[in-house]
Structure formats: C-alpha cells, structure tokens
N, C-alpha and C positions, 0 to 999 in steps of 0.2 A: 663257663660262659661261652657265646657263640659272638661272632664279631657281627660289625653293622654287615655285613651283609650276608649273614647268614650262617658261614664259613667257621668249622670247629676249630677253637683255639689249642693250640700242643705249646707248652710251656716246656720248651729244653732250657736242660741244665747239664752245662760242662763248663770248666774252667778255660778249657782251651778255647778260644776266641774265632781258630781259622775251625775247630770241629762244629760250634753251632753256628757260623755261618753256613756251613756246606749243608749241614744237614734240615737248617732253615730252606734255603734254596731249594733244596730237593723236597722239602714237604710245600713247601708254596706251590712248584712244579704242579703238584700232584692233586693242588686244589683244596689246601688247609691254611691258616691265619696261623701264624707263627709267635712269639714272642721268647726271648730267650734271658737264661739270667745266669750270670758268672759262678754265684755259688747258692748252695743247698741252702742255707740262710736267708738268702735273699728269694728265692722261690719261695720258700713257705710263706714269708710275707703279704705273698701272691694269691694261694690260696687257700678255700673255704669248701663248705658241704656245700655255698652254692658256685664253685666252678665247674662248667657244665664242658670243661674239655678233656684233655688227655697230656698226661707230663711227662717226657722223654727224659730220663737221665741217663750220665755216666756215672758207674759204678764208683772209678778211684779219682777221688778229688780232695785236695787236700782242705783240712777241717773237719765239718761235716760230711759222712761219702754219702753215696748211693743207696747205704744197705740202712745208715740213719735215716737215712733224706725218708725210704722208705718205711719206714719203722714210726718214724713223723707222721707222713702223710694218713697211716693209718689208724691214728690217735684223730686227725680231723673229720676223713670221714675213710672207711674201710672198702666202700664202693668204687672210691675215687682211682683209674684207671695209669697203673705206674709202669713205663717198659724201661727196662734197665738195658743200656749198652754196654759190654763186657770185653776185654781182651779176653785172648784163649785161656790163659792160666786162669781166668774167673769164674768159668763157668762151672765148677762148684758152687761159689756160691751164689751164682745167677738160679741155680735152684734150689740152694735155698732161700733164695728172695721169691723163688715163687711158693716155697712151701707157706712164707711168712703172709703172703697176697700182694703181689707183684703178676700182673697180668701177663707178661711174659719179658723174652730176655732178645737179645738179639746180637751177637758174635761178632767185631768188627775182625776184619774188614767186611760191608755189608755190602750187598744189592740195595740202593735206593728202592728200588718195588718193593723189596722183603720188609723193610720198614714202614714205607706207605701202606701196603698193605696191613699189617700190623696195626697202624693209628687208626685207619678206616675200622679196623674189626673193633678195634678198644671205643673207637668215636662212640659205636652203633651201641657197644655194649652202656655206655656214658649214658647216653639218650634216653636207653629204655628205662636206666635208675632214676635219672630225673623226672619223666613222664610216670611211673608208677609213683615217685614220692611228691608230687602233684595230686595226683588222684587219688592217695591216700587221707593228702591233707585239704582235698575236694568231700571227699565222704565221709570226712569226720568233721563236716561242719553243718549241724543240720537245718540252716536256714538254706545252704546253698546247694543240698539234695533236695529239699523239700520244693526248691523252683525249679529242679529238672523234674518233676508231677506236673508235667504242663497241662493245660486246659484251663476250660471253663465250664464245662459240663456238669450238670450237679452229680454224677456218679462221681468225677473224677473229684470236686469237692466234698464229698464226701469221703471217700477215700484221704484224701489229706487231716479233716477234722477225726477220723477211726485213728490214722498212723498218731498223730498229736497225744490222742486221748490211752491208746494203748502203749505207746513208750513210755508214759508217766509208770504205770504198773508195773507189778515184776514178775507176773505168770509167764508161764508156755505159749507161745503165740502160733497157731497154725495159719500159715503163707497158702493163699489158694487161689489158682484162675488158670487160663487155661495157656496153654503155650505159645510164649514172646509177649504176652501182656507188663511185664517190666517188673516181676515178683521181688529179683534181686534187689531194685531200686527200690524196693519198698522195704523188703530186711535191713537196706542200709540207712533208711530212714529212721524205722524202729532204733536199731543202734545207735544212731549220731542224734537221736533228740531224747533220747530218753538217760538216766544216770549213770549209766555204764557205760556210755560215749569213752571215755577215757582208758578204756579198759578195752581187750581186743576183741574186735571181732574176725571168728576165724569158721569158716566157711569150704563145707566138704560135699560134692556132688557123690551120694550115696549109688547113683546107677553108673557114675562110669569105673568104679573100684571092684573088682573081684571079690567076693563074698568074704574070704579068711583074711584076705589085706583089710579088708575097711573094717573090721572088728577089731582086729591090730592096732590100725592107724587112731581109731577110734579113743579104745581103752591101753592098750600095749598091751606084753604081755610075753610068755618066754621067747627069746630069740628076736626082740622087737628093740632097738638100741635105741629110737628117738622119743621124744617127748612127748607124749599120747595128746590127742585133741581137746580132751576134755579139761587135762589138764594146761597144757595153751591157752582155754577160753576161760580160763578160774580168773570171776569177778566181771569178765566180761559175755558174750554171746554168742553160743555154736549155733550155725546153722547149717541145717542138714536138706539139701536141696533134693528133689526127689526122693522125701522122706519114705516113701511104699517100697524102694526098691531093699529095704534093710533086712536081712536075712533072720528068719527066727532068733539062731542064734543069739543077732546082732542088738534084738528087738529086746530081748531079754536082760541083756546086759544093761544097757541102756535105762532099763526102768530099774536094775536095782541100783545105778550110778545115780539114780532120781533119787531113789529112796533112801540110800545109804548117808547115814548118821555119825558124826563123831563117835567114836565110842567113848570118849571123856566127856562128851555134853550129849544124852540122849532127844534133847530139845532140837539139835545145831544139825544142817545139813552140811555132808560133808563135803560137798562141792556147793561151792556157792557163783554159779554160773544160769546163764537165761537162755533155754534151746527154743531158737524158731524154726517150725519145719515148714518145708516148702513143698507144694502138692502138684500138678497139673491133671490132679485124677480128683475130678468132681462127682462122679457116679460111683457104684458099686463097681466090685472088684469083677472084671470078666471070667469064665469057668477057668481052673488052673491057675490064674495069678495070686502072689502071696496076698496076703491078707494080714493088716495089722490084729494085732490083740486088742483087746477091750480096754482093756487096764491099761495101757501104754497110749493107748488112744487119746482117749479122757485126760492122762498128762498133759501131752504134749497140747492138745485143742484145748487149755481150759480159756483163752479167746482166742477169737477165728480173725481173719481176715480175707475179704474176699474179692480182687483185683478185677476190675470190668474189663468185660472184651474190646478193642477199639470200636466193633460197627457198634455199640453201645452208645458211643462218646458225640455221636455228630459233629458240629463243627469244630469239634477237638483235633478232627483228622485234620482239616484245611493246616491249623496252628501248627502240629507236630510235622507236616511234608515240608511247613515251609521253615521248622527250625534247624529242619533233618539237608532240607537242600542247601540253605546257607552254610551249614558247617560243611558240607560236601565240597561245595566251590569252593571255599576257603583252600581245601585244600587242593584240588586241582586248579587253582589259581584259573576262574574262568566267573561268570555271570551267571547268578542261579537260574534254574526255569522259573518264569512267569507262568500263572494259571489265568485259564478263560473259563467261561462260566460253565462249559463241556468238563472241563477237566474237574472242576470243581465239583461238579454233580454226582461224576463217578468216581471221583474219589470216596466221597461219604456216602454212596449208596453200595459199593461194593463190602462183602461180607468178612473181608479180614480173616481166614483162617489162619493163617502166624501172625495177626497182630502187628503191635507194633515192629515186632524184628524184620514183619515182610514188608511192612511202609518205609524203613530204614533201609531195606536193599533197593525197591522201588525209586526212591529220592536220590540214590546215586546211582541208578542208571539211567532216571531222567536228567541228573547233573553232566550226565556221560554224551549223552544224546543233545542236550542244550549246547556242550563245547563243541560237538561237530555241525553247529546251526541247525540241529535237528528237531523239531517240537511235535511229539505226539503223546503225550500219557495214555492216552485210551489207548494206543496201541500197545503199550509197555502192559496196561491193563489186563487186556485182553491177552497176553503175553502169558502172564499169572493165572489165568484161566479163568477170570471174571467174565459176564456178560459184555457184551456189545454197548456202546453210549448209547443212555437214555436218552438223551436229550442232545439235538444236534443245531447246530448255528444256520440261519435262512438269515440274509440277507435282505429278504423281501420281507422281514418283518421286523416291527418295531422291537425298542427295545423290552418293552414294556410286557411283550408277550413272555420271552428268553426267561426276567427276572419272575414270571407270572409260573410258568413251566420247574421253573429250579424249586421255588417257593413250595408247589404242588406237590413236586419230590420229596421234599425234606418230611411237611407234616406226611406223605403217604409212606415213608421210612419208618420214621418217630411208631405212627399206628403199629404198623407192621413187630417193629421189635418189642413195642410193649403191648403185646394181645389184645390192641385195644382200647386200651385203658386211658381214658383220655386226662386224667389228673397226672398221669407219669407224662403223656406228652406235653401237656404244660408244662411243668416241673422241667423237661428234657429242651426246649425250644425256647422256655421263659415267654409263655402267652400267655395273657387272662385268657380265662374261658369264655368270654361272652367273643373274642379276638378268635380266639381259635376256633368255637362256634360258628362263625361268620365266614372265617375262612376254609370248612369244611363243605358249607355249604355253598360256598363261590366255586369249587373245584368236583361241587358232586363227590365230596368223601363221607362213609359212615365207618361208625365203630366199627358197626356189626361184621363188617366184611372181614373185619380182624381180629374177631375173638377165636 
C-alpha cells in the first residue's frame, strides 16, 4: 500500500524499540511513510499480496527471526520486497536469505543513504509488480479490453462484433493490419472473451529473437533448460507477433507441433493450445524476403482478422486524442489540451502512417505543450510531417461558414478513402443518402472525382 499521500509504506520490524525508531527517522528523512512492528508476528498480521510497499527487517529477533519472517512472507506473496538487517557474523546467512528471495541484505552498522537507497530500489521494483498484476487482471477480463476498442466507427464496430464472434471458436486466428493499429489489443481480446481466458496467454515477438533462440524458445530442445512456449501456452493461446519473421526452420516445426497426435489416441492433438499470428505485412512478400509455406499458412489463417488503419476510423480520432490526452495529464498532473475546430480538422484528415501508436505520442506532446500554456496541434502536426491546416480560423466570418468548411472536409475525406463509393460513406459518417446527396451537392462534391 501507498499512504494518503502518495508516499511508499516500509513496514520495519525489529524488537528493539530505539533501532526502529532511528531507522524510522531516517527513512521518513528520505521521503518514505513508515510504520513499524515489535515482532515478526505482528508484521505478518500486516501483510498481504495487496501491500504495495517494502518490509525492513532485523535478522535475530527473539521468536520468530528474520530468516522466518522471510520464509513467511514468501508463502504470501514471493514478489513482495524483504531487506534484512544483519550484524557482521550474519552475513552468511543474509545470503542465504537472499538465495531463499530476500531482495537484498544490509550490514549494520549502516549509512542511512545505503538503506534509503535500497528501499527507493525495492519501492520501484514493488510498483512495477503491482502495475503488471493490474494489467494482467486488466486483460484478462474481456468486457474491460473490449472498451479499450474505442470508437464508433462502423469499421471499428465491426471489428468488435469479428473479435466477439471469433473467440467463441477454437481455429488459428491470423492478426492483420498495419503498424500501431492496436493488433496486440486485439489478440488480448480474442483471449480474455473467448474459453481459454483462464488459461495462459503467452506471447513471443518472432522478429526481435535470433533465428536458433526462437525455435529453442519455441519448442526447446538439447541444451535448452526452460519451459518451451508451446508448452507454457497448453490449454491456453501462443501468439506469435510478427509471424513472417519465422525462419524455415522454425516454420516447420511449428506445423508438425500443429500436427502432432497422441500416439495413445490417434484422433487427440497432442498440444491442445490456440496460435494467433500476428502480421503487419499485407501484400506479398518483397524479392529476397522469407516466405511462409503453403501448408502452415492455411493453418495458422484458417480465420483472419483484419485491424483498420486510424485515417479509416473518422471521428474515432477526435475520441482516441481525447482519451490518449486525459490519461496523459493524469499524469503530468496539469490540464489536457482543448481542440478548436483547426485542430480537429487536421487531426482526422491527416493520414496516420503509425496509427494509433503515432496519435498516442502526438497527445503527449500536445499534453507537454498544453503545461507550458502552449496550444498548437497543427504545428505538432505538421511536426510529424503532415500537411499544413486545411482549414484556418477568420474571425470575420461567421460561425456557420468554420462548421460549413469542417463538414466539407469530413464527407471530402470519407470520398477520398473509400474510392468513391458512396454506401461506404454513409455507412462511415452515418448519413441517409438522400442527406449525403444533398450535402454533396451543397459543397460541389462528386463521386467520380474519387474513384
């Protein structure tokens, strides 16, 4: 736990009454929340998987010592960050406290810094166990991935009703769109709504691995001491990110790990696991790059999935900059940027080549620029190597023109990225067509200009 004001809690435990005063003193100094308890008994009382701080003890304490306390502690939860204070003759077994998981040891007589620092390292390592066992039990719950799929777009509604329909099934699912479009967020969807939720999903970026390590890591194999992937994901879902980058070799294996049968039930696969691969290569293979197999192909794709680009999404962008700026401020503890009707124009008419990942760097350097009372997006824009603002703000003219102009943009957008085709722009804007009709021909728009 963290105290009200933010400040990481360090629960010392010594019997001596003037040692954790002093050593209280000197962690408050240092800008930690203290609390201390007489003996190992009375600490455990204390805590749980959910205290989100760090526990000082002394080693020789009568009862209970140090090397139980720890030995305790790691029955509750194994993450949870324990430093032992040792006289000199202990420091044997201050290491074997750490062989046992004891985060480190510390030799009196000490440096108050040497211990602060210490807590500060254990605090940080506290934090990040907590923040990952959050966002574990964030994306293993698939009603509360399915609303980080923000929008309203019918692409991106659509997308939501495929993920829904294809977790129910237990094929090969091929992940496909183009880069930073949010593919992982969508393998973790498949996973947390479909029956395998409960089972692991365990997730391996095949292009940043060396070719002979990832068929290791993979399947194992001699000289290979850990748990291979595949068997890690039995019952639950490997996904294999940058499935193209997988070496012949690799590819091979792979489809007879597909294939391969009990030999006591020739009906029964012998892995009973769900591989999603993930693509950002939508075209054919360019001259020289490897090339999947036929037969492994057809595996792995027997359903597809295909992730839309943001400039697809229209006023999807407005929705994601402004969910992407709030959680920014949040954290810079400052005021998100507000959009005018300039920024809002060329936000959804700029082309997104990184997607969403480039509108999430975007929104925190507009959040960056909003704390120094600074407001320019189009310039941040044009930063990014977008065009110039379409559309600019006169004063000398009514409103009516500004919303008349933005309006123009949006269906001349909509045209533009569906060649045309004016049932996808309704569909994309949510217009009847006798509406979008009328408003084609109020701005001088035709199809044709866009097939």
């Amino acid at each position: 736990m963290t105290g009200s004001n933010g400040k990481t809690i360090v629960a010392i435990v010594d019997d001596e009454a003037d040692m954790r005063e002093s050593v209280a003193q000197w962690l408050q100094l240092s800008g930690f929340e203290t609390t201390s308890f007489d003996s190992a008994e009375a600490a455990l009382k204390a805590l749980s998987p959910a205290f989100a701080g760090v526990v000082v003890s002394d080693i020789r304490m009568p009862g209970m010592d140090g090397m139980a306390l720890l030995r305790r502690i790691q029955t509750i939860d194994p993450a949870l960050p324990v430093i032992l204070m040792t006289g000199h003759g202990d420091v044997p077994m201050a290491v074997e406290a750490m062989q046992i998981g004891a985060f480190d040891f510390v030799e009196k007589p000490f440096e108050p810094d040497r211990l602060a620092e210490l807590v500060q390292r254990a605090s940080e390592a506290r934090t990040r166990t907590i923040e990952t066992r959050a966002l574990r039990r964030e994306m293993s719950d698939g009603a509360v991935v399915m609303r980080r799929l923000m929008g309203k777009s019918p692409s991106i509604e659509k997308l939501r009703e495929t993920i829904l329909d294809v977790a129910q099934a237990d094929g090969n699912v091929l992940v496909i769109g183009e880069t930073g479009t949010g593919k992982s967020l969508v393998v973790a969807a498949l996973h947390a709504c479909g029956p395998r939720a409960a089972k692991p999903l365990v997730t391996i970026n095949c292009a940043s691995v060396a070719a002979d390590a990832l068929e290791a890591m993979l399947f194992g194999g001699e000289g290979w001491a850990e748990k291979p992937l595949v068997d890690q994901a039995e019952g639950g879902t490997l996904s294999l990110e940058d499935v193209e980058a997988l070496s012949p070799a690799a590819q091979a294996r792979l489809l007879e790990t597909l294939n391969a049968t009990d030999p006591n039930s020739a009906s029964r696969r012998l892995h009973s696991l769900r591989v999603v691969s993930v693509s950002s290569r939508l075209g054919a293979a360019a001259p020289g790059e490897a090339v999947m197999r036929d037969d492994l192909y057809f595996r792995l794709a027997g359903l597809a999935i295909e992730v839309p680009p943001l400039r697809s999404r229209g006023e999807d962008i407005l929705t994601l900059f402004s969910a992407f700026s709030v959680q920014f401020a949040e954290e810079y503890g400052c005021e998100p940027p507000t959009l005018n009707a300039v920024d809002a124009a060329n936000l959804v008419q700029a082309p997104w080549p990184g997607n969403i990942r480039q509108l999430t760097n975007l929104a925190e350097r507009a959040v960056l620029q909003a704390r120094r009372g600074e407001h320019n997006i189009s310039a941040l824009l044009i930063d990014d190597g977008f065009q110039a603002p379409v559309i600019s703000l006169d004063a000398e003219k009514p409103l009516k023109d500004h919303v008349d102009a933005f309006e123009k943009m949006l269906i001349e957008h909509a045209l533009r990225r569906n060649q045309g085709s004016v049932s996808a722009v309704m569909a994309e804007l949510a217009l009847p067509r006798r509406t979008l009709n009328e408003k084609m021909a109020k701005y001088g728009l035709s199809r044709g200009d866009y097939l």
